[in-house]
PyMOL CGO cylinders between C-alpha atoms (Angstrom):
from pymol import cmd
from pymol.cgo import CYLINDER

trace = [
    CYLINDER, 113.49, 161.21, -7.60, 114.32, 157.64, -6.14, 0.3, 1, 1, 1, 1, 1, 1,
    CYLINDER, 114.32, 157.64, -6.14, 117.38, 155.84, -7.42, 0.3, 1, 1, 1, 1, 1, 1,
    CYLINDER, 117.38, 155.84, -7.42, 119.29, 152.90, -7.37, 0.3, 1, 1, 1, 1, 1, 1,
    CYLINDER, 119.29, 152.90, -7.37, 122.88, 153.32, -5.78, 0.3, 1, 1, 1, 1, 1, 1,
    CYLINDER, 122.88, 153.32, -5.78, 125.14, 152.30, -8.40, 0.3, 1, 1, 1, 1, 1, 1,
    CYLINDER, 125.14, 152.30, -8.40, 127.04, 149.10, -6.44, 0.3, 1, 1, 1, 1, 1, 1,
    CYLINDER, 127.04, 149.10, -6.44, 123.79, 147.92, -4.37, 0.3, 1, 1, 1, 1, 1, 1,
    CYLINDER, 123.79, 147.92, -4.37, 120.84, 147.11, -6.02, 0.3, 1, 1, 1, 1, 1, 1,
    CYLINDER, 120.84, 147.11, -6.02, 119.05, 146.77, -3.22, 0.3, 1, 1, 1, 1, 1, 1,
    CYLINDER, 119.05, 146.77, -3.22, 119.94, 150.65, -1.94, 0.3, 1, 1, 1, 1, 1, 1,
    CYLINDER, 119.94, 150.65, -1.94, 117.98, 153.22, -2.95, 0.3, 1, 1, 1, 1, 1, 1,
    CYLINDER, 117.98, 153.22, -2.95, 118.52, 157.31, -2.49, 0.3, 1, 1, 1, 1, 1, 1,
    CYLINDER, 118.52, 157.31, -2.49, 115.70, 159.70, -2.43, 0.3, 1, 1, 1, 1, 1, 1,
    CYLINDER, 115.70, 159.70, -2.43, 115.82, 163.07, -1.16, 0.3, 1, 1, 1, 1, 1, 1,
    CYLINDER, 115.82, 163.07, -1.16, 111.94, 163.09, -0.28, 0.3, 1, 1, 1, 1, 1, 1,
    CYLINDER, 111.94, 163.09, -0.28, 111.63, 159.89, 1.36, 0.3, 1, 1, 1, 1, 1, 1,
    CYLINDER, 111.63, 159.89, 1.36, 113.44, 159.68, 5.22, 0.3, 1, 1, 1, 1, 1, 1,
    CYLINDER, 113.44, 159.68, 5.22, 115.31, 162.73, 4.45, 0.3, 1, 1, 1, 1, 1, 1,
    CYLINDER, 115.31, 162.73, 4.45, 117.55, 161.04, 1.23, 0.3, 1, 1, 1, 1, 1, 1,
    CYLINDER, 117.55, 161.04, 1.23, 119.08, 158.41, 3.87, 0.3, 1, 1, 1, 1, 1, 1,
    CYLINDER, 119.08, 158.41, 3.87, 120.05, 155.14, 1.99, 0.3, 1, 1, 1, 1, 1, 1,
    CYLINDER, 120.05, 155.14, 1.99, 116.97, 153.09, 2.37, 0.3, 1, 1, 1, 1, 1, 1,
    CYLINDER, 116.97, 153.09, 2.37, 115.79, 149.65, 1.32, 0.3, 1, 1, 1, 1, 1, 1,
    CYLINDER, 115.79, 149.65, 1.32, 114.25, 149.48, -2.16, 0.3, 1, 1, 1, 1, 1, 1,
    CYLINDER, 114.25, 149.48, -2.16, 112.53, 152.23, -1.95, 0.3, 1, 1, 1, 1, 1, 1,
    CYLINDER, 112.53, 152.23, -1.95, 110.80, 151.36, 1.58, 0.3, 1, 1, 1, 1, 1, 1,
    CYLINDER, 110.80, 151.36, 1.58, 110.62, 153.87, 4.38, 0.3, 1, 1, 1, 1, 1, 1,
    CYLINDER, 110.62, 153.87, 4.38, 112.93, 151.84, 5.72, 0.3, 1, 1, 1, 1, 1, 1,
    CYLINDER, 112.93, 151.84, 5.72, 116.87, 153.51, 5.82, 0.3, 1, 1, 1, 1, 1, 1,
    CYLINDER, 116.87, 153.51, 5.82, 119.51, 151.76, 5.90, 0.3, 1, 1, 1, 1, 1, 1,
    CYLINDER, 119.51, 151.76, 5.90, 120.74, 152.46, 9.58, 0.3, 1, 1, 1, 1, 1, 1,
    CYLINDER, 120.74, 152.46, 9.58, 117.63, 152.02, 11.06, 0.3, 1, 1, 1, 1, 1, 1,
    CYLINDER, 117.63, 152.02, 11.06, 118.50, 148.34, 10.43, 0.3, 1, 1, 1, 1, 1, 1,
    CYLINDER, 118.50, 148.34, 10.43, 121.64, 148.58, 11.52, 0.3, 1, 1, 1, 1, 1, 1,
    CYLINDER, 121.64, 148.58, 11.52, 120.45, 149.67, 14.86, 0.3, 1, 1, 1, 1, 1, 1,
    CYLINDER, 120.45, 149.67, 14.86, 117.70, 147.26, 15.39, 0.3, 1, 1, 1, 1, 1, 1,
    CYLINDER, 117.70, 147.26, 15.39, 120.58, 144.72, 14.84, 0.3, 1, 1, 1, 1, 1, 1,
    CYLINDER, 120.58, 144.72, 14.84, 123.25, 146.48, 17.25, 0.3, 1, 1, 1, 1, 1, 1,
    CYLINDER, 123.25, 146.48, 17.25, 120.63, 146.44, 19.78, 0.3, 1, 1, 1, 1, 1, 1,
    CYLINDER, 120.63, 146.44, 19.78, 120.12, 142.77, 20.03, 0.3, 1, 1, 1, 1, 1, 1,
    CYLINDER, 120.12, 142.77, 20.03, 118.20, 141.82, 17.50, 0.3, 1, 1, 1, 1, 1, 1,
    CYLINDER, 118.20, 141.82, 17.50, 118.13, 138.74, 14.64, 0.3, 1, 1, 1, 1, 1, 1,
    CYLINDER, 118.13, 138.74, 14.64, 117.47, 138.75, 11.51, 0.3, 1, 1, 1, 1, 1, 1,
    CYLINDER, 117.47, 138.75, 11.51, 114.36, 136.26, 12.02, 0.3, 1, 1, 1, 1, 1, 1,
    CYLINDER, 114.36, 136.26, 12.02, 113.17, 139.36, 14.57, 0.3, 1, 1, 1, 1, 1, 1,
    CYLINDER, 113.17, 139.36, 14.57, 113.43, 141.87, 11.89, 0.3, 1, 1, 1, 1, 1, 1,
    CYLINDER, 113.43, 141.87, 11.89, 112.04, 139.77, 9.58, 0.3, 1, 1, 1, 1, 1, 1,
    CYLINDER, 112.04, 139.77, 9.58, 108.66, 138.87, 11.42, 0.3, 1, 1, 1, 1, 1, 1,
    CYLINDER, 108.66, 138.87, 11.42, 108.31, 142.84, 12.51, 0.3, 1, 1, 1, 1, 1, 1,
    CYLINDER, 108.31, 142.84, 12.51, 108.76, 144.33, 8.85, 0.3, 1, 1, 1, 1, 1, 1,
    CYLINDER, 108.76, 144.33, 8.85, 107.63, 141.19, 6.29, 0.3, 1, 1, 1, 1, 1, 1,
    CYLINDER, 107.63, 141.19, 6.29, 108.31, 143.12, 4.23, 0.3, 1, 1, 1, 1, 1, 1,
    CYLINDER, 108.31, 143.12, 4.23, 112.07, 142.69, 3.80, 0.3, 1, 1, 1, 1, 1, 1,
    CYLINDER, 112.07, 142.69, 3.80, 113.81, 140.21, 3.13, 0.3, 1, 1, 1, 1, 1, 1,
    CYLINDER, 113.81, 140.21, 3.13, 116.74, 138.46, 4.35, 0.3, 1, 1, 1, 1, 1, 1,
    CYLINDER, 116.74, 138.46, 4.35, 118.67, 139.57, 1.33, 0.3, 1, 1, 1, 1, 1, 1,
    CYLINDER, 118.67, 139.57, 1.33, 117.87, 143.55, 2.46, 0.3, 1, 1, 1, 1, 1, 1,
    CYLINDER, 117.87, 143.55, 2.46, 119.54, 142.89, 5.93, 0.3, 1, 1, 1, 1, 1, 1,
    CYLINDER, 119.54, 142.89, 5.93, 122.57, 141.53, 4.27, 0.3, 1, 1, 1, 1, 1, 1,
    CYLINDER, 122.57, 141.53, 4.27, 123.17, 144.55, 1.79, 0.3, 1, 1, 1, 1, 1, 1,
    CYLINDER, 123.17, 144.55, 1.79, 122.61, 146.95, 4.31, 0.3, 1, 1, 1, 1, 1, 1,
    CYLINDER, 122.61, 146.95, 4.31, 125.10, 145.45, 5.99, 0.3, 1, 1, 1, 1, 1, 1,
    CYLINDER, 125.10, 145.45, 5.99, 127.69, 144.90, 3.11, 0.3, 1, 1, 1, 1, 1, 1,
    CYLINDER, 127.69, 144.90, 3.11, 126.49, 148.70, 2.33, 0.3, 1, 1, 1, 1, 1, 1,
    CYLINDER, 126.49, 148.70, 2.33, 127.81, 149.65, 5.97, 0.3, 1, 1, 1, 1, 1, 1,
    CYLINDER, 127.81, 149.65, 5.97, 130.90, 147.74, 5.42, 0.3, 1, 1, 1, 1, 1, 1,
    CYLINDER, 130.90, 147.74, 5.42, 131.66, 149.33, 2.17, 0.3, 1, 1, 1, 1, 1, 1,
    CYLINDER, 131.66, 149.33, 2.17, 130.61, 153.03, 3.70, 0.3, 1, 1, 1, 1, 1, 1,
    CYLINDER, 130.61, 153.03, 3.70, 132.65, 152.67, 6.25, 0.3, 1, 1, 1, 1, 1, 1,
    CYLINDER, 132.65, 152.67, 6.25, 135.36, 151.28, 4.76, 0.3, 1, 1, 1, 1, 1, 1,
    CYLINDER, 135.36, 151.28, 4.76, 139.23, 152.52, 5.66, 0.3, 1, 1, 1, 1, 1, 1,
    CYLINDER, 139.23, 152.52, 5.66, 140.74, 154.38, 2.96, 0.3, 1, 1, 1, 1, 1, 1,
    CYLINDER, 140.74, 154.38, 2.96, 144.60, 155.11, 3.34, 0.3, 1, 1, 1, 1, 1, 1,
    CYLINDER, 144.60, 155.11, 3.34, 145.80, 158.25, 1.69, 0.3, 1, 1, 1, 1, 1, 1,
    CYLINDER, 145.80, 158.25, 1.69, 149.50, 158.61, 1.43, 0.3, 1, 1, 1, 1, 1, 1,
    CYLINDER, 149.50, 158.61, 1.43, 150.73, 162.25, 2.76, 0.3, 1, 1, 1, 1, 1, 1,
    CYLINDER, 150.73, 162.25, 2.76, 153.80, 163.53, 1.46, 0.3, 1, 1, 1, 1, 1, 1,
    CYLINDER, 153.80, 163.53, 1.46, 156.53, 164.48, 3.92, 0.3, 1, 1, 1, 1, 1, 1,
    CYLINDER, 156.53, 164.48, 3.92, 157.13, 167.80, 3.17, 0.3, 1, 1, 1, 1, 1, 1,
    CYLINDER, 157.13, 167.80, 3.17, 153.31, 168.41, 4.33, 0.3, 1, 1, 1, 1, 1, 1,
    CYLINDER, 153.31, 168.41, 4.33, 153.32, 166.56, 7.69, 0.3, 1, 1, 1, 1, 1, 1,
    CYLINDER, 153.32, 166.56, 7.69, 153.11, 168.91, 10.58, 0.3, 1, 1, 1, 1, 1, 1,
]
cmd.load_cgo(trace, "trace")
């Protein structure tokens, strides 16, 4: 059952297409896969001519997706339970 993640509209989860990675709307298309093709070198205008269909608007939510994923989250650890 594809759906939406609930803060990108643009994200979709479905556990029988790519193995339930995040893709774009409901392409075959996950998430990191763009990611990578961008890491490696890359523009948007390349990814863009190879897969027309995406848009410019999917490579930027994938990448405000990884930012948010991989955000830093600071949890505050009492003393008494440091080693």
């Amino acid at each position: 059952m594809e759906r939406y993640h609930y803060r990108f509209n643009r994200i979709t989860l479905d556990p029988e297409k790519c193995f339930g990675k995040p893709c774009i709307r409901g392409l075959r298309m996950p998430v990191d896969s763009i990611l990578g093709y961008l890491a490696s070198g890359m523009t948007t205008d390349d990814i863009l001519n190879q897969w027309p269909e995406l848009e410019k608007e999917d490579i930027l939510q994938a990448l405000e997706y990884a930012a948010w994923v991989t955000s830093e989250k600071v949890l505050e650890i009492e003393s008494s339970q440091r080693l």
